[in-house]
N, CA, C and O of each residue as an XYZ file, in Angstrom:
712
protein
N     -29.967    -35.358    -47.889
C     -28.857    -34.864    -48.662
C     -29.317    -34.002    -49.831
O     -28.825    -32.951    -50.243
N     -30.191    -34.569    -50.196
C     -31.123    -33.586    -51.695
C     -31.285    -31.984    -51.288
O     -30.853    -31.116    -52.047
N     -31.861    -31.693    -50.183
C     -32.686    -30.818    -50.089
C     -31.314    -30.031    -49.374
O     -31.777    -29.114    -48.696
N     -29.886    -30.041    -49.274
C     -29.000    -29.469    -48.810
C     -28.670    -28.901    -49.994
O     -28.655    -27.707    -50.292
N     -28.331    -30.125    -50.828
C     -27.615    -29.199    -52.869
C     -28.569    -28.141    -53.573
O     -28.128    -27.102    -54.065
N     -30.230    -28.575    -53.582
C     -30.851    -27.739    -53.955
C     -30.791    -25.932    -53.032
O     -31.093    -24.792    -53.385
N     -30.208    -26.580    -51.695
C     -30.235    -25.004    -50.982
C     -29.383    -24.142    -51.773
O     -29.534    -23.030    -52.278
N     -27.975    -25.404    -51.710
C     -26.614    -24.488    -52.141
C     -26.827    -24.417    -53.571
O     -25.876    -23.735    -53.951
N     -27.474    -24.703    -54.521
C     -28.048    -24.013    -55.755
C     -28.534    -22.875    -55.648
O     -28.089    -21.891    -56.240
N     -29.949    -22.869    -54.530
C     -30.588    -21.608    -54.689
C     -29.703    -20.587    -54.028
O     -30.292    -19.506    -54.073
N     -28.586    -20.479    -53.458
C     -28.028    -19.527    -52.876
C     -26.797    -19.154    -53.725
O     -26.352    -18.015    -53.578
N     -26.162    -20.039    -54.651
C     -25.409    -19.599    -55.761
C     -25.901    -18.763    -56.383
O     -25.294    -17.784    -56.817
N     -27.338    -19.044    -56.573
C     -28.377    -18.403    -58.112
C     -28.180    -17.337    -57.401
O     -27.324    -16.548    -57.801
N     -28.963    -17.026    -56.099
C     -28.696    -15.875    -55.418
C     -28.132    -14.933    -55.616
O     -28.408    -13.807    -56.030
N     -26.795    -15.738    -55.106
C     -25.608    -14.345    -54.922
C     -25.255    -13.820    -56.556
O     -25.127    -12.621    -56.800
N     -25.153    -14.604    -57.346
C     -24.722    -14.720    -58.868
C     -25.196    -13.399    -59.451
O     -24.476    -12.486    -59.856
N     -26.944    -13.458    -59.421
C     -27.822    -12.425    -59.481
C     -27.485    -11.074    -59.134
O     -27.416    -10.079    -59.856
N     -27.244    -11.241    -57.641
C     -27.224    -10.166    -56.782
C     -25.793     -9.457    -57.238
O     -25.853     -8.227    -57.235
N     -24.913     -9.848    -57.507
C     -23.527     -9.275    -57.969
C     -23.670     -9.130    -59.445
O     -22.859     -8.448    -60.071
N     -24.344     -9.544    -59.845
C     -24.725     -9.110    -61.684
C     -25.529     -7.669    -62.185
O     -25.449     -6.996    -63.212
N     -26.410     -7.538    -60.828
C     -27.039     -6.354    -60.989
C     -27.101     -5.503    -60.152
O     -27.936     -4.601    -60.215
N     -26.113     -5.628    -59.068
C     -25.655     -4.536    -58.223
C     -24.692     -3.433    -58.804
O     -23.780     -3.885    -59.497
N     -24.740     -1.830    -58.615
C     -24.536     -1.522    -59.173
C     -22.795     -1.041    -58.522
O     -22.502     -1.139    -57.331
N     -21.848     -0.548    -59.576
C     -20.255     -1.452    -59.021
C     -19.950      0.359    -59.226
O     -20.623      1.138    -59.901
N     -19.014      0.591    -58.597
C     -17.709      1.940    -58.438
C     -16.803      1.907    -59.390
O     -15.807      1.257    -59.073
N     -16.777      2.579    -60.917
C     -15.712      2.151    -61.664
C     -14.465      2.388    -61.423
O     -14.168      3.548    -61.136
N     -13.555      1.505    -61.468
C     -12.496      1.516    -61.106
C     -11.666      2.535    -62.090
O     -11.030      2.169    -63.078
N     -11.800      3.905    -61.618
C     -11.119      5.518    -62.076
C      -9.917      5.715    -61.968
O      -9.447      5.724    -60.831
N      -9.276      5.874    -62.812
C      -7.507      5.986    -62.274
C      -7.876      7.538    -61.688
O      -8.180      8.542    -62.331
N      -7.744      7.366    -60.346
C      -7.604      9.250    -59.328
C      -9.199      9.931    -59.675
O      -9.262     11.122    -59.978
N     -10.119      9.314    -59.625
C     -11.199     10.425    -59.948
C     -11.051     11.024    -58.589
O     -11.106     12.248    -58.704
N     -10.875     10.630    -57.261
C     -11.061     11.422    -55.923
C     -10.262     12.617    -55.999
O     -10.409     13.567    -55.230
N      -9.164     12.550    -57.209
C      -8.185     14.123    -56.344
C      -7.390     14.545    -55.803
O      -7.140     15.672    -55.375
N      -6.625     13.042    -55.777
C      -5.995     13.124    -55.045
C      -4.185     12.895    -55.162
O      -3.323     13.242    -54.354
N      -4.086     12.410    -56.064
C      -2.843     12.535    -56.980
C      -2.359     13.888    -57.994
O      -3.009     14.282    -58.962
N      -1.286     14.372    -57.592
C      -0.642     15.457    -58.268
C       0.688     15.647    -58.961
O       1.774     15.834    -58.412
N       0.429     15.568    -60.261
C       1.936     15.612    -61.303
C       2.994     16.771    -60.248
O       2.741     17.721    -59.508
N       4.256     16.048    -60.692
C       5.312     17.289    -60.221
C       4.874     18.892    -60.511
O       5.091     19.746    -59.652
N       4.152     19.267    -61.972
C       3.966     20.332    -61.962
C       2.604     21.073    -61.206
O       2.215     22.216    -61.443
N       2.123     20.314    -60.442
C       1.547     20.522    -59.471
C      -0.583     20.733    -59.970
O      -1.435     21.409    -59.393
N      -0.696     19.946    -61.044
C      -1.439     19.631    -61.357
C      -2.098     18.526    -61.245
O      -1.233     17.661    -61.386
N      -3.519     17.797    -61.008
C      -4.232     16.843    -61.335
C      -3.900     16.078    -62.410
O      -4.126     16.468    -63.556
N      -3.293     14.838    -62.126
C      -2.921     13.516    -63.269
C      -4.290     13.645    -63.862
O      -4.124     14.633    -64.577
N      -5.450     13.305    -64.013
C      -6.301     12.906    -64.936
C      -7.599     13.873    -65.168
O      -8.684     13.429    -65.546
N      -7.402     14.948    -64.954
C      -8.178     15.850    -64.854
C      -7.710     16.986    -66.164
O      -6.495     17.003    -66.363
N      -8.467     17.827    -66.970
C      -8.174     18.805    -67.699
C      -9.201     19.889    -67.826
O     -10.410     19.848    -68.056
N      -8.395     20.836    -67.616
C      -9.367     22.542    -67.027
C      -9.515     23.250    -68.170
O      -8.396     23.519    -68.609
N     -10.296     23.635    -68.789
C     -10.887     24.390    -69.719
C     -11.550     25.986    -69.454
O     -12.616     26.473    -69.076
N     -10.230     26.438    -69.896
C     -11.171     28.147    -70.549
C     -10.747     28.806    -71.976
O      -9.673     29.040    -72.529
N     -12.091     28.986    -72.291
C     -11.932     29.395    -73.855
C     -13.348     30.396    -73.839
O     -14.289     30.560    -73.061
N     -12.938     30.937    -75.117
C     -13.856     31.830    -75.510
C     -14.469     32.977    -74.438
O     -15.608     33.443    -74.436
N     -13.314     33.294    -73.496
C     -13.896     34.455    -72.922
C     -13.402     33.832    -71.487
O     -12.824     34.470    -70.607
N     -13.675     32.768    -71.458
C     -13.766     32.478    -69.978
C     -12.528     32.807    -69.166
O     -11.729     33.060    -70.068
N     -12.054     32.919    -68.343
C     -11.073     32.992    -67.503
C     -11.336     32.364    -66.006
O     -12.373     32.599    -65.385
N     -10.271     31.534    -65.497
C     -10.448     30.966    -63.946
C      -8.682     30.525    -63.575
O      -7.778     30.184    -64.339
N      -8.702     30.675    -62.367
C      -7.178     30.367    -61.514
C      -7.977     28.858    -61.009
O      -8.643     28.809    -59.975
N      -7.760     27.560    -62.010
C      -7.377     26.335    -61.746
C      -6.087     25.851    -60.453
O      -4.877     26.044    -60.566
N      -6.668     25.313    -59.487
C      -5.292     25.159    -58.263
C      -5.690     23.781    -57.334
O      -6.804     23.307    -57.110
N      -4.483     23.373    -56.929
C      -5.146     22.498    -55.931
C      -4.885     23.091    -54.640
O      -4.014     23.895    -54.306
N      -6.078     22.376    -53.787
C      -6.377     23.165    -52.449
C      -5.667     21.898    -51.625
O      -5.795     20.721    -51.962
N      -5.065     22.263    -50.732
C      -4.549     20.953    -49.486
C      -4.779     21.405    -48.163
O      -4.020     21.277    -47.202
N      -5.859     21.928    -48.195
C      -6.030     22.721    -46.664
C      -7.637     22.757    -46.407
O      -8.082     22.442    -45.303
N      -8.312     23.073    -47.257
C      -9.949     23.183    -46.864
C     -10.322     22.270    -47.784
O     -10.443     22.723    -48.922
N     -10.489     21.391    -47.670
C     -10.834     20.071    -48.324
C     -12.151     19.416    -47.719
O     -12.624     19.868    -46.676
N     -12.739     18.345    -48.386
C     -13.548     17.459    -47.752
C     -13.132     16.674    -46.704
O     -12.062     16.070    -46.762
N     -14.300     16.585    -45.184
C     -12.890     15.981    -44.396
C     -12.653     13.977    -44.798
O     -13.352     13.034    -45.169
N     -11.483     14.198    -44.486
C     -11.188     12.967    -45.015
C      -9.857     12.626    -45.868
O      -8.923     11.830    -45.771
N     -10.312     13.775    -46.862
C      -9.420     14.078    -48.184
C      -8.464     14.594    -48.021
O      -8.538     15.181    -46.941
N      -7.114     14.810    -48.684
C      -5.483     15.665    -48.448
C      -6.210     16.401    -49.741
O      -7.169     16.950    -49.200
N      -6.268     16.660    -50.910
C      -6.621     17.663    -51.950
C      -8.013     17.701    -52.166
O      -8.945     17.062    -51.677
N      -7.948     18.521    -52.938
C      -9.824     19.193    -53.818
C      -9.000     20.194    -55.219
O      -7.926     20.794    -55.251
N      -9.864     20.043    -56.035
C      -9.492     20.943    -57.010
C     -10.297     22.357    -56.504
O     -11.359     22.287    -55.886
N      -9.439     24.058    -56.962
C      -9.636     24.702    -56.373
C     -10.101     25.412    -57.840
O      -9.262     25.407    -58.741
N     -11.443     26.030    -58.097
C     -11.605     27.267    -58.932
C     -12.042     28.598    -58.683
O     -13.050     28.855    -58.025
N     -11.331     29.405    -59.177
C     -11.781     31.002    -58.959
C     -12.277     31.517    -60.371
O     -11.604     31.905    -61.326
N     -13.186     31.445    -60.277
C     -13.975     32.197    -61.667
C     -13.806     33.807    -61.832
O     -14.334     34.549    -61.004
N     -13.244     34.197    -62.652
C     -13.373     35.531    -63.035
C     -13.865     35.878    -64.370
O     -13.932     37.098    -64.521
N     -14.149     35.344    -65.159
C     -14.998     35.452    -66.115
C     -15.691     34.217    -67.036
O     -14.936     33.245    -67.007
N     -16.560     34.031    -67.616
C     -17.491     32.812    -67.707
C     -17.280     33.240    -69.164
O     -17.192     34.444    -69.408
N     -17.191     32.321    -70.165
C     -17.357     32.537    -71.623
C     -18.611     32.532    -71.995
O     -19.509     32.527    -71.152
N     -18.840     32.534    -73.227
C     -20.106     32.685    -74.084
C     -21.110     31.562    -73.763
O     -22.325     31.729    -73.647
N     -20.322     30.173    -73.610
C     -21.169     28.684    -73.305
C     -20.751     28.497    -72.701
O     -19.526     28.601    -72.658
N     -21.829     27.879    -71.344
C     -21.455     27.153    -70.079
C     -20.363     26.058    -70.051
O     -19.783     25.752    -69.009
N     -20.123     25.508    -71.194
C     -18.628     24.479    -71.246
C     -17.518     24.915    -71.434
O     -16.497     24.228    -71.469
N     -17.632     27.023    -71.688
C     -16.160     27.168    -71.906
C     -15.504     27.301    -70.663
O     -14.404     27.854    -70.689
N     -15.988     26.876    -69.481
C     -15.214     27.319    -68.041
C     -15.704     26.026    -67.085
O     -16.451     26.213    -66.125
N     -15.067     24.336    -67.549
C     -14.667     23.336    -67.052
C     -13.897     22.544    -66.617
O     -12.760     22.773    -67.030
N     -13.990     21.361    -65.706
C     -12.813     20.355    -65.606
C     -13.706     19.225    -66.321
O     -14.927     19.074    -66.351
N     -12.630     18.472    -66.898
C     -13.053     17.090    -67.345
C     -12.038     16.196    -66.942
O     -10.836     16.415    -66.786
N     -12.889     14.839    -66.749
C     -12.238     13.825    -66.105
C     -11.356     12.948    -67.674
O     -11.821     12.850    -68.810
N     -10.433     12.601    -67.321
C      -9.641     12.771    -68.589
C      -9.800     10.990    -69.176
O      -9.650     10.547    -70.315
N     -10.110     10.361    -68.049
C     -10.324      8.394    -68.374
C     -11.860      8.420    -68.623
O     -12.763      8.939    -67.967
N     -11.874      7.729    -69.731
C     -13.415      7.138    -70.648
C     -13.811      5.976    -70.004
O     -13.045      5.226    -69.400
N     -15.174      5.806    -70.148
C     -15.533      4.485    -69.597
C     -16.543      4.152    -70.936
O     -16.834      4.830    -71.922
N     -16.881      2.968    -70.556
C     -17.589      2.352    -71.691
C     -19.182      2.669    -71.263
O     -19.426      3.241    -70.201
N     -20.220      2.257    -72.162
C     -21.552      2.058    -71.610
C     -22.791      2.150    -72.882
O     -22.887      2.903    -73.851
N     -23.532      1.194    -72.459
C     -24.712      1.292    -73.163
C     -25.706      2.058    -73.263
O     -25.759      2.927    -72.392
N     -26.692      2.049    -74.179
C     -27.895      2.884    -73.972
C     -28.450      2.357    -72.760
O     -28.229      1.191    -72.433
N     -29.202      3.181    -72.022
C     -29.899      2.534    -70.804
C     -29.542      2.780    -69.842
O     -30.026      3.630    -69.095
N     -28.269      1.842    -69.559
C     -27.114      1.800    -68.244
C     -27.321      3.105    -67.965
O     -27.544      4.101    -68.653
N     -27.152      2.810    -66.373
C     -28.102      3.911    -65.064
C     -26.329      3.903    -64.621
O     -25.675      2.954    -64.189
N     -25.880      5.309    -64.908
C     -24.498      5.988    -64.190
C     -24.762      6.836    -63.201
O     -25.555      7.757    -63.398
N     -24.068      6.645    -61.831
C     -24.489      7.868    -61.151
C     -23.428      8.214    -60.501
O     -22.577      7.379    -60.196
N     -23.347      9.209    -60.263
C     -22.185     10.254    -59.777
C     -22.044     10.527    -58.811
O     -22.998     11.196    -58.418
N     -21.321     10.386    -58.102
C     -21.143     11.277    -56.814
C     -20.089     11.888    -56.675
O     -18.965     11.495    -56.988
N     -20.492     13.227    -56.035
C     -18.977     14.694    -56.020
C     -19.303     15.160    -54.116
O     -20.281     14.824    -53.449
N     -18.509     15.721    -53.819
C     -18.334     16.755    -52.962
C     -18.278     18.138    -53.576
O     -17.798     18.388    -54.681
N     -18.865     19.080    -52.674
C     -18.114     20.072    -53.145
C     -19.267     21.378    -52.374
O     -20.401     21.345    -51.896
N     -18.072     22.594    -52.626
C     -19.090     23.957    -51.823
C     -18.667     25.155    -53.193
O     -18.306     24.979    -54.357
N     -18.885     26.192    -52.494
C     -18.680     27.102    -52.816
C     -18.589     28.381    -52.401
O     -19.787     28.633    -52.532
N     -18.260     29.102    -52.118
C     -17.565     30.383    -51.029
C     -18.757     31.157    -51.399
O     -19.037     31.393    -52.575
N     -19.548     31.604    -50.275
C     -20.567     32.262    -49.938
C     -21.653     31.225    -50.527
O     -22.556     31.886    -51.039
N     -21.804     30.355    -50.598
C     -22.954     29.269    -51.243
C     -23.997     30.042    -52.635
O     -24.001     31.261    -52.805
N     -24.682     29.235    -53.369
C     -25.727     29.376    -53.992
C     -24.740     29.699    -55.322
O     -25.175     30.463    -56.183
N     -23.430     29.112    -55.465
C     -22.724     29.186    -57.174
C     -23.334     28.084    -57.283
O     -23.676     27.249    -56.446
N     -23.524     28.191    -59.178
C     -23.780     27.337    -59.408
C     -23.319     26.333    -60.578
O     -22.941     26.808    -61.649
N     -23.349     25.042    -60.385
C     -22.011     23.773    -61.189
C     -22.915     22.934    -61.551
O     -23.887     22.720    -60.827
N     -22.738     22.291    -62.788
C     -23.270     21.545    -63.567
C     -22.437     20.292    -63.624
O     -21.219     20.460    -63.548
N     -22.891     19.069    -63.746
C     -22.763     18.022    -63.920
C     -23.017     17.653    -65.572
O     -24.033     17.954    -66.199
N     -21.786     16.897    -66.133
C     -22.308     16.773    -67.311
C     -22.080     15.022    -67.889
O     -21.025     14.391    -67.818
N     -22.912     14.708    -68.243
C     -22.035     13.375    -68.905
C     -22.221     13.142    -70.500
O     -23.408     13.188    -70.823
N     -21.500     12.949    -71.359
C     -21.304     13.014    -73.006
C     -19.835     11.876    -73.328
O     -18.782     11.664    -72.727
N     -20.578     11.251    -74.821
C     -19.858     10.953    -75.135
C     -19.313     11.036    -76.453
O     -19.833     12.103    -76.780
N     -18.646     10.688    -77.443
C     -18.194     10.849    -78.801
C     -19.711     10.931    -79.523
O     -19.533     11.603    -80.539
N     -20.866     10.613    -79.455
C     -21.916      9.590    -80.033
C     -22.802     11.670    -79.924
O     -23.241     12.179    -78.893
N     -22.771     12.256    -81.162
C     -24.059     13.210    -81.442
C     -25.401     12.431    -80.527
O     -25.819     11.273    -80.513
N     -25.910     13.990    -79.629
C     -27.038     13.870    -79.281
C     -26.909     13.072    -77.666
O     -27.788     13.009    -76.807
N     -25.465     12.497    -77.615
C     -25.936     12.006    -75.899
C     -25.782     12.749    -75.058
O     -25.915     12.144    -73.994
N     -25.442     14.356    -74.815
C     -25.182     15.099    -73.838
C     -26.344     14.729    -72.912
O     -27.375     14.094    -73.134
N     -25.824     15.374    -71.700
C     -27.032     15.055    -70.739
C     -26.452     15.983    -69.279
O     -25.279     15.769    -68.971
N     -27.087     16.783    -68.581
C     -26.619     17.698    -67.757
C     -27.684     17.905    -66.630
O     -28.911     17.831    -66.707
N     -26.752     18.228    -65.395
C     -27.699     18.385    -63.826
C     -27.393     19.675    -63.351
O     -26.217     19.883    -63.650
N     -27.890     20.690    -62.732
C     -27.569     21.580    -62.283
C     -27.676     21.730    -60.636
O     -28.720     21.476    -60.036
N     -26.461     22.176    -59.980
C     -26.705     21.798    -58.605
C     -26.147     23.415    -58.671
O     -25.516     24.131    -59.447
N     -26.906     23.519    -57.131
C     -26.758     25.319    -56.425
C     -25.756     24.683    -55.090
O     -26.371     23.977    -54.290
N     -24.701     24.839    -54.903
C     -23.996     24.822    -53.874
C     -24.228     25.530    -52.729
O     -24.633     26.691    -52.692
N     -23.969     24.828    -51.789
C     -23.524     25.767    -50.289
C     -21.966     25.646    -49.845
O     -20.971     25.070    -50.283
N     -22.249     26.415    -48.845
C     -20.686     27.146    -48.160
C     -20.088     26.465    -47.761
O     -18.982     26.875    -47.407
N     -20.466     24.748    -47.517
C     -20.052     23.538    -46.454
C     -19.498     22.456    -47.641
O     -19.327     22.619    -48.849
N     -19.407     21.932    -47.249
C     -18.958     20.801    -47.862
C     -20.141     19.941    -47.957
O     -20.818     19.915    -46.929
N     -20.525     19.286    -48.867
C     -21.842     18.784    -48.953
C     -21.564     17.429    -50.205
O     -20.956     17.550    -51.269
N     -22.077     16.459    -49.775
C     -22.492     15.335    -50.985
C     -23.423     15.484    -52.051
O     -24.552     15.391    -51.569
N     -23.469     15.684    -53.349
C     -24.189     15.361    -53.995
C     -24.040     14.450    -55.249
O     -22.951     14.155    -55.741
N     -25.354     14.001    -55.752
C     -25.493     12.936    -57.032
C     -26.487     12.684    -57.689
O     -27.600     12.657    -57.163
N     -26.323     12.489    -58.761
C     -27.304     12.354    -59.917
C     -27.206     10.840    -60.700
O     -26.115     10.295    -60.534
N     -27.712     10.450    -61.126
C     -28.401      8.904    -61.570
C     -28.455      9.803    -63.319
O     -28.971     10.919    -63.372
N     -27.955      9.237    -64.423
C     -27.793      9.949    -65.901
C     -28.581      8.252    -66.310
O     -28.239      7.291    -65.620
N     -29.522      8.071    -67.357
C     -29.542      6.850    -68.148
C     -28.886      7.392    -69.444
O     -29.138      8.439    -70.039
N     -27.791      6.217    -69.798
C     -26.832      6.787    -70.832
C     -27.986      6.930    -72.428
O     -29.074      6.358    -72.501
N     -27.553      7.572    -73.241
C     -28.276      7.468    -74.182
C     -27.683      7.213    -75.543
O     -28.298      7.366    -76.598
N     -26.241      6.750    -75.410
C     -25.587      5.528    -76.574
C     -24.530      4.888    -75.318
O     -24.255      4.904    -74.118
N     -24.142      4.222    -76.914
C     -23.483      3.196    -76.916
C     -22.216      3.297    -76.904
O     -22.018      3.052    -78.094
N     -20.885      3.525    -76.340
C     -19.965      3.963    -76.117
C     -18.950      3.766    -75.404
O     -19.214      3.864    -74.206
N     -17.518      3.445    -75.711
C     -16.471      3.533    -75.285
C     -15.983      4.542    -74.287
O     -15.551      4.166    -73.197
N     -16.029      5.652    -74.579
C     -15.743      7.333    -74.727
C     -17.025      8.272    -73.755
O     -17.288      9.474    -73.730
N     -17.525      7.272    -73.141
C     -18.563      8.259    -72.022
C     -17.398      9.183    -71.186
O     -16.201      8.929    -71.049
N     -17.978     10.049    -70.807
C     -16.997     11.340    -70.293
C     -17.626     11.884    -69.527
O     -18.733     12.234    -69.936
N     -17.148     12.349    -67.567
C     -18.065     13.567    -67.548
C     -17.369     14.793    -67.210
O     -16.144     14.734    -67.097
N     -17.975     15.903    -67.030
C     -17.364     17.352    -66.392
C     -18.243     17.889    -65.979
O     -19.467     17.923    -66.108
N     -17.083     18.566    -65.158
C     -18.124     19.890    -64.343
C     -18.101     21.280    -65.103
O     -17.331     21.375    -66.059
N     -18.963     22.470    -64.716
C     -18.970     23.487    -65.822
C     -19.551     24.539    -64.285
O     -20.466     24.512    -63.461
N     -18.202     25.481    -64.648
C     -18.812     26.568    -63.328
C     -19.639     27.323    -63.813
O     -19.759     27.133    -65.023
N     -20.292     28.126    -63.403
C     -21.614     28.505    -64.312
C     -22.028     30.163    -63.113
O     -22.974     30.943    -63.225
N     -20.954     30.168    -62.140
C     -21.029     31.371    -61.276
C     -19.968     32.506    -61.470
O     -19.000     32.149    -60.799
N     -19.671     33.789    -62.113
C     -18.831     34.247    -61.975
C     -18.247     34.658    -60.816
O     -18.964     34.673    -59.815
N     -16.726     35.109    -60.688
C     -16.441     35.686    -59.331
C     -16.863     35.363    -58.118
O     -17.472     36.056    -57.303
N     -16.342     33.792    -58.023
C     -16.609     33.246    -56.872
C     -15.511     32.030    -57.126
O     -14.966     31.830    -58.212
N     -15.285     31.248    -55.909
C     -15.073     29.861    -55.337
C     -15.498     28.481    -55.569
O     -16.424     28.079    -54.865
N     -14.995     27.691    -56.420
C     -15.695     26.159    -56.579
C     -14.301     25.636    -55.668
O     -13.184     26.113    -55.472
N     -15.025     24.383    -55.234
C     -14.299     23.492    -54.429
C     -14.616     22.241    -54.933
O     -15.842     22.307    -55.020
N     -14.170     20.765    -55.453
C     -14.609     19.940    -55.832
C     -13.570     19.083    -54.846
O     -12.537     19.392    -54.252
N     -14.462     17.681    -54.981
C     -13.555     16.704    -54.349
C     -13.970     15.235    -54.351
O     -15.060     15.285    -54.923
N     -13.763     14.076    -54.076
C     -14.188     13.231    -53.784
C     -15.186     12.270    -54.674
O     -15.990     11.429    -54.271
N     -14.829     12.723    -56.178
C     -15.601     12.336    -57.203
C     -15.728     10.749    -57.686
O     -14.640     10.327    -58.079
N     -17.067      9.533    -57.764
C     -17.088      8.471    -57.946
C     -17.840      8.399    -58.666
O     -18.868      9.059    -58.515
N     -17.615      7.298    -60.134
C     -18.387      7.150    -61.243
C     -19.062      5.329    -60.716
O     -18.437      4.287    -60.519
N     -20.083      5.540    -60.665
C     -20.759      4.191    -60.528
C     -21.887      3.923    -61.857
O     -22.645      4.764    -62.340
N     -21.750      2.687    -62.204
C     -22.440      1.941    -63.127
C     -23.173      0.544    -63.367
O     -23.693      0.299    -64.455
């Protein structure tokens, strides 16, 4: 009988462990894309152009990731002075420590391939910016990046930043894991 309780100990400890430091999908109100206000915009998403930049923000319901009914659609026609004046940001904060390993995962192409989109993650806290640069192709493609946060924060945030003029971004299918 002993050597049965000590099992079901060591397999509590186990699993206990194993779900403590596995790493979890934060639960995003719509990061995928897939929800759209009556005015025919992204609930939790906000598109940025300033200082020069210009882009036709849209949702796409037709060439999407397969799987997906939407993708956010950008047409770049002019890029501002700084690579952040021509973004989307995800509009829900998550919390996180120094350290904590966030990683991202997006879909996404770009019409004639090789534009190129930045990954960004920042929060309220001077000095935590932190940024990935990916070169797209013409397909629909997975990519992700692993950020170690560098504060302490309520207010972690990320966005994308088109960084190609006069071309096509396609985004879609976006998951914040922590």
């Amino acid at each position: 009988m002993k050597p049965n309780i000590k099992f079901i100990l060591l397999l509590f400890t186990v699993l206990f462990y194993t779900n403590s430091y596995a790493q979890k999908t934060l639960e995003l109100k719509n990061s995928n894309l897939e929800g759209v206000s009556p005015e025919g915009k992204f609930w939790w998403w906000n598109n940025v152009t300033r200082k020069g930049a210009d882009a036709t923000f849209s949702v796409e319901d037709f060439d999407t990731n397969p799987g997906s009914q939407r993708a956010l659609k950008v047409e770049t026609h002019q890029l501002g002075e700084k690579g952040y004046h021509l973004s989307s940001q995800f509009n829900q904060k998550f919390k996180g420590k120094v350290g904590d390993a966030v990683t991202i995962i997006f879909h996404a192409k770009n019409k004639g391939g090789k534009g190129k989109m930045k990954v960004v993650i920042q929060s309220d806290v001077q000095g935590s910016y932190q940024g990935k640069d990916f070169i797209l192709t013409e397909d629909w493609t997975k990519y992700s990046h692993t950020f170690s946060l560098k504060s302490d924060s309520s207010n972690q945030a990320i966005r994308f930043w088109y960084m190609t003029q006069g071309t096509e971004f396609y985004l879609d299918d976006v998951s914040i894991s922590k």
